[in-house]
MIPA-159839 format. One record per residue (C-alpha): x, y, z. Coordinates in Angstrom, 3 decimals. Example, Ala and Ser with C-alpha at 12.3 -4.5 7.8 and 13.67 -1.06 7.14 Angstrom:
BEGIN
R        c1        c2        c3
R    12.300    -4.500     7.800
R    13.670    -1.060     7.140
***
This chain:
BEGIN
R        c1        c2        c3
R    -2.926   -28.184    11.112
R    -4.967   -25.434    12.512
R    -8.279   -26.075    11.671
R   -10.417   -22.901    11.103
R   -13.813   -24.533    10.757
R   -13.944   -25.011    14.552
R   -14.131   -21.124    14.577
R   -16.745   -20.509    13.050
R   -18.468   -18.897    16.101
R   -15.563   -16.787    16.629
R   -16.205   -15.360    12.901
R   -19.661   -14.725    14.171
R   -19.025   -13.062    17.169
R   -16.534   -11.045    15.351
R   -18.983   -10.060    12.459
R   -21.566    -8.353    14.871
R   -19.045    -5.920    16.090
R   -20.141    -2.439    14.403
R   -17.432    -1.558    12.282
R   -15.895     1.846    12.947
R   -15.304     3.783    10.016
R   -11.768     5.767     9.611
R   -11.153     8.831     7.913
R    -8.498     8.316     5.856
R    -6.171    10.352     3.940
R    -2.949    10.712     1.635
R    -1.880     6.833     1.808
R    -2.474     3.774     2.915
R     0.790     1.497     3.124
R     1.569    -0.725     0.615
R     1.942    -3.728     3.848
R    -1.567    -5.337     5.413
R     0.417    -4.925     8.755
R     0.835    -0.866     8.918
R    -1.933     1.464    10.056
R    -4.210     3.299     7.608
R    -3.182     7.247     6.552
R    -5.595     8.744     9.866
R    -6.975    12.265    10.173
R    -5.919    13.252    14.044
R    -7.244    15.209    16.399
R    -5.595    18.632    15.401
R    -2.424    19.246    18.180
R    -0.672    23.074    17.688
R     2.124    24.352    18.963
R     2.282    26.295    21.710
R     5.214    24.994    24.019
R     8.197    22.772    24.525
R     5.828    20.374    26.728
R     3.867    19.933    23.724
R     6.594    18.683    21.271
R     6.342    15.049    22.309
R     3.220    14.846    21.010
R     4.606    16.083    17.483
R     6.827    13.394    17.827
R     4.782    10.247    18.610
R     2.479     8.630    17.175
R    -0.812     9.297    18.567
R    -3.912     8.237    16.110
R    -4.201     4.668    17.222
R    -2.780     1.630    19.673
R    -1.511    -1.991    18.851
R    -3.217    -5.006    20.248
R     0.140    -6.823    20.675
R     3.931    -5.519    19.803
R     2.815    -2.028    20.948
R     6.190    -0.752    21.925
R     7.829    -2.116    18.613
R     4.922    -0.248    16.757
R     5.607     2.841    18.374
R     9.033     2.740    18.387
R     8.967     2.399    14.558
R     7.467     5.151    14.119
R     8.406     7.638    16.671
R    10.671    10.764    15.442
R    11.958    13.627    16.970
R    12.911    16.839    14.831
R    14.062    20.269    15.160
R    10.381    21.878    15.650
R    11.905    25.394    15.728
R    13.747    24.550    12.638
R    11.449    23.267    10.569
R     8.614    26.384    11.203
R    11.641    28.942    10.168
R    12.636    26.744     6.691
R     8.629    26.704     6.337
R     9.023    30.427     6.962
R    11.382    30.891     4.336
R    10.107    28.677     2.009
R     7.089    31.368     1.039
R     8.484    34.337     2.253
R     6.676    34.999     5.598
R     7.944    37.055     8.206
R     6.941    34.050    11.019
R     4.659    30.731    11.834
R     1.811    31.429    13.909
R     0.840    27.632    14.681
R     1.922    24.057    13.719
R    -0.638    21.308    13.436
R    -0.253    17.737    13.465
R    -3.128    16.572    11.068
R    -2.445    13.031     9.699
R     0.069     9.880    10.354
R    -0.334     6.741     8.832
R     2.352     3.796     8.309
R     5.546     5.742     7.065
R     4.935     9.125     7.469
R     3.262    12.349     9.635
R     1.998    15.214     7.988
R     1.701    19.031     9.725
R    -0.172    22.001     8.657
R     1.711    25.023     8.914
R     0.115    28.795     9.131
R     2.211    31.985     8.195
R     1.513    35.196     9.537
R     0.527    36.395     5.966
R    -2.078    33.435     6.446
R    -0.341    30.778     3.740
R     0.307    27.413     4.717
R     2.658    25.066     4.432
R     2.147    20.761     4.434
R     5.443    18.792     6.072
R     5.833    15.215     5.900
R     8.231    13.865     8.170
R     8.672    10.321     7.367
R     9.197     7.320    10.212
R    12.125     5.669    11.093
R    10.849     2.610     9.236
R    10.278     4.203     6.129
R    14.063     2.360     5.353
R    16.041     4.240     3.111
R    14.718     7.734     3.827
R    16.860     9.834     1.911
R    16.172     8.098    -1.496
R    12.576     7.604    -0.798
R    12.446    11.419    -0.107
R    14.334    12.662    -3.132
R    12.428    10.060    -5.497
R     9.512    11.409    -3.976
R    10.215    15.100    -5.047
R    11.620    14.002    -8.473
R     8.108    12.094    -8.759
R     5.995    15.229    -7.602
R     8.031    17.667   -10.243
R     7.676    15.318   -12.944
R     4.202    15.091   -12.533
R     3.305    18.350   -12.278
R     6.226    20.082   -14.465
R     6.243    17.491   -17.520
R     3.210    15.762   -17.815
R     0.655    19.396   -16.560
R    -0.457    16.835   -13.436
R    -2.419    18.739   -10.601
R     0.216    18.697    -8.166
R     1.270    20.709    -4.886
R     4.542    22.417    -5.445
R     7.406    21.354    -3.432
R     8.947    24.359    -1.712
R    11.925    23.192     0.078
R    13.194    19.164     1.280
R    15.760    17.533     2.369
R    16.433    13.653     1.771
R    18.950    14.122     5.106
R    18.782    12.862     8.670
R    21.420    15.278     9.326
R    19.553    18.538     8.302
R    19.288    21.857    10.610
R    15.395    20.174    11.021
R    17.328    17.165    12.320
R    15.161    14.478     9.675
R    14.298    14.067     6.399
R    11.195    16.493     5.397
R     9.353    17.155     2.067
R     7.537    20.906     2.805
R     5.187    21.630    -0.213
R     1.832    24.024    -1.067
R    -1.530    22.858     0.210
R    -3.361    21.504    -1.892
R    -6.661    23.477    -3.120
R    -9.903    22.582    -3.109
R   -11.681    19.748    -0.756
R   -10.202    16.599    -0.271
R   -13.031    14.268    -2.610
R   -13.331    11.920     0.049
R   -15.244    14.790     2.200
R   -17.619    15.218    -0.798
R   -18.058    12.527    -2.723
R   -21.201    10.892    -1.260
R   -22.968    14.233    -1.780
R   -21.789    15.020    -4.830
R   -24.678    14.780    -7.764
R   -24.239    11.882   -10.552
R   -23.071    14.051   -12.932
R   -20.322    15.653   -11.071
R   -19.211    12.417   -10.105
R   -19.123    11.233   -14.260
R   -17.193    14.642   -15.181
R   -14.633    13.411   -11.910
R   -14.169    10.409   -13.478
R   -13.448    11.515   -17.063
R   -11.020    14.047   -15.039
R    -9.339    11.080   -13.474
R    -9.129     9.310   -16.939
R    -7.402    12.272   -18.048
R    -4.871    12.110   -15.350
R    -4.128     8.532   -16.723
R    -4.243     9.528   -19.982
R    -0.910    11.868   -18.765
R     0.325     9.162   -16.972
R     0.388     6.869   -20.035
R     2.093     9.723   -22.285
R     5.316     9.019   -21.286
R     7.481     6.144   -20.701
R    11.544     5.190   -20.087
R    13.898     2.996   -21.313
R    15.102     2.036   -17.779
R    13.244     0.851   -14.994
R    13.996     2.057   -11.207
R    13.191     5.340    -9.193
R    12.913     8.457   -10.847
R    15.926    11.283    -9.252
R    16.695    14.946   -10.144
R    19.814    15.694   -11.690
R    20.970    17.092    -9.077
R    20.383    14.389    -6.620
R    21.899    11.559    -9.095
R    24.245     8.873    -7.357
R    26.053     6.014    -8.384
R    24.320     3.537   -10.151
R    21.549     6.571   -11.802
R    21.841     6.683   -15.667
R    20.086     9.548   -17.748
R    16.102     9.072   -17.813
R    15.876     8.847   -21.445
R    12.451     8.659   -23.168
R    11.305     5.818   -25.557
R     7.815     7.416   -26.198
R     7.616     9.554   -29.466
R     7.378    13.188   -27.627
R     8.306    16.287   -28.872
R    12.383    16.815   -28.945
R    11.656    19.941   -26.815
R    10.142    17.650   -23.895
R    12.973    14.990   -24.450
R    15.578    17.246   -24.051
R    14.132    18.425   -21.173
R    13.228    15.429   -18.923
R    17.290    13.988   -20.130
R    18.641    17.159   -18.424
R    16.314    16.935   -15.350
R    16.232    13.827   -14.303
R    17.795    10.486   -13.620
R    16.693     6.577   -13.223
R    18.409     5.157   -10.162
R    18.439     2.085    -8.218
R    14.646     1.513    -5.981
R    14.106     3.264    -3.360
R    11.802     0.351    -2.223
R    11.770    -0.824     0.890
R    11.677    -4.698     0.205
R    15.537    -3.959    -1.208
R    16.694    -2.171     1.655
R    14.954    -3.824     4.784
R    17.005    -5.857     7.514
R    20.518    -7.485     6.192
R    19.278    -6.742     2.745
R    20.709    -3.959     2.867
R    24.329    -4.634     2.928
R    23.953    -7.359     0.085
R    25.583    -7.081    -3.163
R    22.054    -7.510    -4.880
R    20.406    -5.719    -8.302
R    18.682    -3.053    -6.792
R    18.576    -1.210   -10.794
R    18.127     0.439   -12.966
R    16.938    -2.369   -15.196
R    16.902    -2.347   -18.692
R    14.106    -5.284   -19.072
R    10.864    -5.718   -16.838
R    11.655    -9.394   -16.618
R    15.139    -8.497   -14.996
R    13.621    -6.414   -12.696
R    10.974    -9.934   -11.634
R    14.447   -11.603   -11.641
R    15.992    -9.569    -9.279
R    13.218   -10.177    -6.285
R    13.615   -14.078    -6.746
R    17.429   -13.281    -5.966
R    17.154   -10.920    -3.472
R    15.266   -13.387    -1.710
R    17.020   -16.712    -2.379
R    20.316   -14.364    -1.224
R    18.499   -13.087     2.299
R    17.182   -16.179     3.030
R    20.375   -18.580     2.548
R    22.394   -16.644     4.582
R    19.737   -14.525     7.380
R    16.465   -16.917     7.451
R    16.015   -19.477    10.209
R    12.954   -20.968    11.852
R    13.547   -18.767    14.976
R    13.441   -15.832    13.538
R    11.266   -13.626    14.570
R     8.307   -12.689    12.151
R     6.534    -9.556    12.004
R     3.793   -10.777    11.234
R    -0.288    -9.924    11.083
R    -1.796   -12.684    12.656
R    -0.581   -12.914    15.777
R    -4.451   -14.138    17.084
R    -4.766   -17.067    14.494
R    -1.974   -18.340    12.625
R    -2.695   -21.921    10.527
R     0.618   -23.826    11.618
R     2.499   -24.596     8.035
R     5.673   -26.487     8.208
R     6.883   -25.039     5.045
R     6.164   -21.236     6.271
R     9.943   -22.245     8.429
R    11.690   -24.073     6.391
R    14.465   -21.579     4.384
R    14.497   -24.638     1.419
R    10.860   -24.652     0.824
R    10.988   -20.781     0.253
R    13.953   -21.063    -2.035
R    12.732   -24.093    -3.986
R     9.746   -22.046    -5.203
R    11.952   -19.074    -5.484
R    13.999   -20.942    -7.949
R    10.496   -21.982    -9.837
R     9.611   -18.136    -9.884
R    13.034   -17.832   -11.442
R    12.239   -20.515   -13.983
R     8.793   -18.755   -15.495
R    10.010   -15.017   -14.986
R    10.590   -14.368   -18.908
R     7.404   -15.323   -19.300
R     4.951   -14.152   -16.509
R     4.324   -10.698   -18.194
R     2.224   -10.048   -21.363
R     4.022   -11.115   -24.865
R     2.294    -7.447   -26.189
R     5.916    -5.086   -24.789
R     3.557    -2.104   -24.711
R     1.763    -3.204   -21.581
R     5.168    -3.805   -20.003
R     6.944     0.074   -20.797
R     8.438     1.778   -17.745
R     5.899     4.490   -16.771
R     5.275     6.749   -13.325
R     2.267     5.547   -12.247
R    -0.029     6.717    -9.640
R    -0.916     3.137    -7.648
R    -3.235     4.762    -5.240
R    -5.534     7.372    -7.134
R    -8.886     7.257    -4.784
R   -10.862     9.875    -2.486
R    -8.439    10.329     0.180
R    -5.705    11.813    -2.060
R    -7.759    13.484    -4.862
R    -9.034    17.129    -4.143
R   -11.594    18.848    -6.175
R   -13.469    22.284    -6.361
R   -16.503    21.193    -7.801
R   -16.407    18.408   -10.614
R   -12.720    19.284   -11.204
R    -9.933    17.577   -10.054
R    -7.476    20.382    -8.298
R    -4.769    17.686    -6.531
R    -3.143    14.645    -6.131
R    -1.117    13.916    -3.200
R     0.965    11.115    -1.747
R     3.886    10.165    -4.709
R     5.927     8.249    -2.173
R     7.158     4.811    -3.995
R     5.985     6.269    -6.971
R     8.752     4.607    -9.452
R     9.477     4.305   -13.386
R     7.912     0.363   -13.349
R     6.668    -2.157   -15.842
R     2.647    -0.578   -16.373
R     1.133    -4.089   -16.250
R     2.450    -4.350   -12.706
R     1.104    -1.038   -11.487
R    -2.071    -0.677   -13.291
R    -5.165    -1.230   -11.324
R    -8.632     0.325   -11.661
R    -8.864     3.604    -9.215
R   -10.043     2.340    -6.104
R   -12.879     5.185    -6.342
R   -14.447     3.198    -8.744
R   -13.763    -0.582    -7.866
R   -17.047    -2.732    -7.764
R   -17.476    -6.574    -7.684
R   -21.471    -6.797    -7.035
R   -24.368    -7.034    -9.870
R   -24.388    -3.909   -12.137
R   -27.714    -2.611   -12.510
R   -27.609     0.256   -14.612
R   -31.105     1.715   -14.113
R   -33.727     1.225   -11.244
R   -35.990    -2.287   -11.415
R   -39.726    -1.997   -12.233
R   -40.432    -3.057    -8.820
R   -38.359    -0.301    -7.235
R   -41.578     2.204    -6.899
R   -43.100    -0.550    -4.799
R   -40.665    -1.019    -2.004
R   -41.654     0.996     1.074
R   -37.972     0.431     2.909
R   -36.098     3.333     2.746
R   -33.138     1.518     3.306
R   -33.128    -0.908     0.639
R   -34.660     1.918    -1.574
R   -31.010     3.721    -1.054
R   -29.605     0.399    -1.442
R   -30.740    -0.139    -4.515
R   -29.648     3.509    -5.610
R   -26.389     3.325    -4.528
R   -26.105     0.136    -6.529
R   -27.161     1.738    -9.746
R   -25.287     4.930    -9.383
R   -21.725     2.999    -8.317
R   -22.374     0.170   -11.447
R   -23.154     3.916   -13.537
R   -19.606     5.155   -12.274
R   -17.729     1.912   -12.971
R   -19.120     1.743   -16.260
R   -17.884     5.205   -16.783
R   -14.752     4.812   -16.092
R   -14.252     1.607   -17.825
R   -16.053     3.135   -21.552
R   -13.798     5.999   -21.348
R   -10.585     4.333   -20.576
R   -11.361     1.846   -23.345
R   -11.903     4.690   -25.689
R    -8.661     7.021   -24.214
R    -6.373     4.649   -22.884
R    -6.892     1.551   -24.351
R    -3.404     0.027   -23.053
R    -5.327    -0.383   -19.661
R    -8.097    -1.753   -21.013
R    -6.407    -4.618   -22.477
R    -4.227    -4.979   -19.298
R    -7.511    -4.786   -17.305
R    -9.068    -7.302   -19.671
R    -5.737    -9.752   -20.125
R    -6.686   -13.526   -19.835
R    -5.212   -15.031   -16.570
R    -3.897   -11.524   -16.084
R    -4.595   -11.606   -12.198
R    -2.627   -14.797   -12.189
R     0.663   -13.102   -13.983
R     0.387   -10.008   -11.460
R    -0.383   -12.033    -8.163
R     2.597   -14.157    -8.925
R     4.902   -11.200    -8.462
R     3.143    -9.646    -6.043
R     3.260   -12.366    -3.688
R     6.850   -13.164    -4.578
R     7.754    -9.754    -2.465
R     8.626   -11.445     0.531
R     7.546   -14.461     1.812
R     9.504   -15.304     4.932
R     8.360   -12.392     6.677
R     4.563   -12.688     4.970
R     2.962   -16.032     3.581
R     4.405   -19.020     1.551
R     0.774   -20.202     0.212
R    -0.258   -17.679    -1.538
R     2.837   -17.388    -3.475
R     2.757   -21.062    -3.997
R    -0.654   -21.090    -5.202
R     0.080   -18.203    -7.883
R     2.787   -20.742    -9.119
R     0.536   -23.741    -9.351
R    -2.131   -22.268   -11.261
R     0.710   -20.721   -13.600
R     1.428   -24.276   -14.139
R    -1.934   -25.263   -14.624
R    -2.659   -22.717   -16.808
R     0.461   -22.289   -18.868
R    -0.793   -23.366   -22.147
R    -3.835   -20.773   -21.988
R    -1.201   -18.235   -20.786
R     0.021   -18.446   -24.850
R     3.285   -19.117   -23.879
R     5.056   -20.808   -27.263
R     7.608   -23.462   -25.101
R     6.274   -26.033   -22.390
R     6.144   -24.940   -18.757
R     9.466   -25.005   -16.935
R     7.898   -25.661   -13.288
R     5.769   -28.872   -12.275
R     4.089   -29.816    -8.879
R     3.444   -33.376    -8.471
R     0.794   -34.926    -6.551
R     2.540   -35.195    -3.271
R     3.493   -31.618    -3.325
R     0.038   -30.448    -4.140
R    -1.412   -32.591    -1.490
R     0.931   -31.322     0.997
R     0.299   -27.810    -0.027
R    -3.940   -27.918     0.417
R    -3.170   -29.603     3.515
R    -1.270   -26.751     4.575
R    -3.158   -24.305     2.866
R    -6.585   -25.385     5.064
R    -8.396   -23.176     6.753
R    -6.274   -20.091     5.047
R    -8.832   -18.558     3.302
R   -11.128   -18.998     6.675
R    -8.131   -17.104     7.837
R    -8.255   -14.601     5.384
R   -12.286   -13.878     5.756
R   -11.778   -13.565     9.722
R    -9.843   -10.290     9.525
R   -11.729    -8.798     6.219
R   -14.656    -9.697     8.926
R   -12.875    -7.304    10.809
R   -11.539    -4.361     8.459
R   -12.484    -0.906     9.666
R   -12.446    -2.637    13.473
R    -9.081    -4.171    14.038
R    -6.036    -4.522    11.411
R    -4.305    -7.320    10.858
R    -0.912    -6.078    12.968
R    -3.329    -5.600    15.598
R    -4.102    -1.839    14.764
R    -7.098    -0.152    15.976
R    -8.080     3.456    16.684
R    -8.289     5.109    19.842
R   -11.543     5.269    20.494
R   -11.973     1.111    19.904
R    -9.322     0.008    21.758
R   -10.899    -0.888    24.507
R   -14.003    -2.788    22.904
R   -11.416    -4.705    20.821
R    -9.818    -5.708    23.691
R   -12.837    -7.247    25.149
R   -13.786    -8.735    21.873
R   -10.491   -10.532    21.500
R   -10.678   -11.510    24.733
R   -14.163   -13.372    23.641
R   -12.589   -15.049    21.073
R    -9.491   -16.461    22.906
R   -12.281   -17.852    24.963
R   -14.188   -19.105    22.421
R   -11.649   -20.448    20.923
R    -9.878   -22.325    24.063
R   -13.530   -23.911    24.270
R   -13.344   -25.581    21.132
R   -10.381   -26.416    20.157
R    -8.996   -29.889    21.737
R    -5.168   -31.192    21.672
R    -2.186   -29.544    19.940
R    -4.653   -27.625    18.029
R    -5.769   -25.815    21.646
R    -1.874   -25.288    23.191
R    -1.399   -23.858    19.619
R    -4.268   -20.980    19.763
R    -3.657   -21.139    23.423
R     0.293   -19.899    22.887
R    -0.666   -17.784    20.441
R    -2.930   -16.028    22.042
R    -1.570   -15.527    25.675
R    -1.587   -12.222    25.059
R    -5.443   -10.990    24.906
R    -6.180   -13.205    28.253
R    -8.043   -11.492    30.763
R    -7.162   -11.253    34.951
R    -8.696   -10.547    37.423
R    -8.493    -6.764    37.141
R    -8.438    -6.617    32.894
R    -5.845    -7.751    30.484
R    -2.506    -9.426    30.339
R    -0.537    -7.410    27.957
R     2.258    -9.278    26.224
R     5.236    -7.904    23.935
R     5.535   -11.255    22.200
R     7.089   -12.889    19.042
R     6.373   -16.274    18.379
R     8.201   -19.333    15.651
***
């Protein structure tokens, strides 16, 4: 077992780096091992030579798999094509310049100027986004709900295609820009109060959200897009006939879009990819998507993509295809009853997972956009629901300034203290008015052993390719806390002793694991991400902690770390760069 405690200095070392901070915007990946959503440095268009950089991906390097990384996300499109259908799109005359100005894990984004002086946003997804053309389309049917049914703050979609094939030779959403200043920019300077009325604005946005729900669950599609296995999106909330007629003739629920149904052989199994008519069929249908992959496709030497390719805690389990099923088939035993027994937190609702700074823009206090709808889908709400990440907060709340405050002389601990009160003010905020507006989140935000029922399913995504504890963990302490759970039969999953003792074993120094690379958020991702300007320094700092490491380790534990880390070793003249992939 690879023992973490004997790197402790290397957590040291690693916590004294000064973290860089990224600007971030439209979305962050759902996977720890993608890049964050990066601002670039601005690239027009001006010639052929400069179409390349259009086309790769140029806002950060890869520690290790570099090539792999790149690959995945390099795409080459009909430039000239895509300015004249932006052209078009608003009635311009021409396109004066093309900008690259963000790329993140799945997608690039370009500003685009008209000679009238209106602009344009493309996104041009990756090659890994998986299957494209229903991501795209479930994308625009997402954006036109929002904005056309439920009076969202949305761009407007102008033209797309969900195509490889197009004239612009990929996939492409084009849509307005949205107005106002991205929040992100502002928010630090914004007073207290304009930060309250932003976060009743946000509630409201929620409140929309929650106004409308499905009797299927899957990925939302126009009409016109509809394909086998898409059945009418019929409404179960009570909403005016006008609005119900409406969305019916609009729009369809098809089979997900999602990724983790469409990635490597799953693709070409017969598996339930929707709609479902149940939440607990959709739970049901990961635990058999994964049981079916890994029977037929899973071995020990396949190759993992995985995120810790510097320090990886050896777990026999983590290769073995029957300990991943076993559990799967426990998963399968407690699905009917992982979700809340109250149906209304379970209703299939579009839901916004990633409401924060980077995609809200404002003018002001008010909220004027919200971007970045991809894998937006018609889901069970107790799955999706999660406190904005604007407002998250899990230090004290001090909700006015201590006596003692007008007797501290440092500045710094003066703002401190400030920035304590005014984020616990915020939180507090947004947590009275969503109790008092939308008091379905409240009680899914307040449900006992609620992060236990969620983290179950989360982890259940895909656990060859990620982690086997964590997963197993969720399902021990849903066995340990059934009862308290309320479920009304006895729990259908045990662990006994042996397997519990073989699972902390394996489970040591995992969380040490875990605290290494938040110790290193904002520095160096967990695929071995960093931006351009750190690359260099992270280099040398994983270089010091291979050494470190190789100093104090001893035995198998040392040839381990040592194999695993081949890659950050230093020569004579720098660094021995590896494309690797280890069992």
């Amino acid at each position: 077992m690879f023992n973490f405690v004997t790197l402790t200095p290397i957590l040291r070392v690693a916590g004294h780096f000064k973290r860089t901070p990224l600007i971030i915007t439209h979305r962050l990946a759902h996977s720890p091992s993608s890049p964050p959503f990066t601002h670039v440095q601005t690239i027009s268009e001006y010639s052929e030579s400069q179409y390349e950089e259009f086309f790769r991906y140029s806002s950060g390097r890869w520690l290790w798999d570099e090539d792999i990384q790149l690959r995945n996300r390099y795409k080459r499109f009909n430039v000239s094509e895509l300015k004249a259908t932006a052209t078009a799109s608003v009635g311009a005359n021409g396109c004066v310049s093309m900008t690259k100005i963000a790329e993140g894990g799945f997608n690039k984004v370009f500003r685009l100027v008209m000679d009238d002086n209106s602009t344009v946003i493309a996104r041009i997804p990756y090659p890994n986004v998986g299957r494209s053309c229903k991501t795209t389309a479930s994308e625009v049917a997402a954006m036109e709900f929002a904005r056309t049914i439920l009076g969202i703050p949305v761009p407007n979609v102008l033209a797309w295609s969900g195509k490889a094939g197009s004239p612009v030779g990929s996939e492409y959403i084009l849509m307005e820009e949205a107005t106002g200043r991205q929040l992100g920019e502002v928010w630090d300077d914004l007073k207290l109060a304009d930060k309250l009325k932003i976060v009743e604005e946000i509630v409201a946005i929620e409140e929309k959200l929650l106004s409308l729900s499905f009797t299927r669950f899957g990925n939302l599609y126009l009409v016109d897009d509809a394909f086998p296995g898409c059945e009418k999106a019929e409404i179960a909330s009570d909403v005016p006939q006008s609005q119900r007629k409406e969305v019916e003739s609009r729009f369809v629920i098809g089979p997900v879009s999602n990724n983790d149904f469409w990635d490597k052989e799953r693709a070409s199994l017969a598996i339930n990819r929707g709609p479902w008519k149940c939440p607990e069929d959709y739970i049901k249908a990961i635990a058999r998507r994964q049981i079916a992959w890994i029977s037929r496709y899973a071995t020990a030497a396949t190759p993992k993509p995985r995120y810790d390719m510097f320090m990886l805690a050896e777990c026999y389990s983590q290769n073995s295809a029957d300990a991943h099923i076993e559990l799967y088939n426990k998963f399968l035993d407690v699905s009917d009853y992982l979700l809340p027994n109250n149906k209304e937190l379970n209703r299939s609702t579009i839901w916004h997972w990633d409401i924060h700074a980077p995609n809200l823009f404002v003018e002001g206090n008010k909220v004027t956009g919200l971007i970045d709808w991809q894998d937006n889908w018609a889901g069970p709400l107790f799955l999706q629901a999660r406190r904005p990440k604007l407002v998250a907060y899990n230090g004290d709340i001090m909700l006015e300034l201590p006596e003692h405050y007008k007797d501290i002389e440092d500045e710094d601990e003066r703002a401190r203290i400030r920035a304590q009160v005014e984020t616990s003010i915020v939180l507090g905020a947004y947590e009275s008015n969503t109790k008092r507006t939308n008091a379905v989140l409240h009680e899914i935000f307040d449900l006992p052993h609620g992060r236990t029922r969620k983290e179950t399913v989360v982890f259940s995504t895909n656990t060859w390719d990620d982690d086997i504890i964590p997963f197993r963990q969720c399902l021990i302490r849903v066995a340990r806390h059934w009862d308290e759970m309320k479920n009304e039969v006895a729990c259908p999953i045990n662990f006994t002793d042996e397997e519990l003792k073989a699972h902390y074993q394996e489970g040591e120094g995992w969380n040490e694991q875990a605290d290494f690379w938040v110790a290193l958020r904002g520095f160096v991702e967990r695929d071995g991400w960093t931006s351009n300007e750190d690359y260099e320094r992270a280099l040398e700092t994983f270089a010091e902690l291979r050494e470190l490491g190789l100093r104090d380790l001893t035995g198998d534990e040392r040839a381990h770390f040592e194999r695993r880390t081949r890659w950050a070793a230093r020569n004579g003249s720098g660094w021995i760069m590896l494309t690797i992939h280890l069992n």
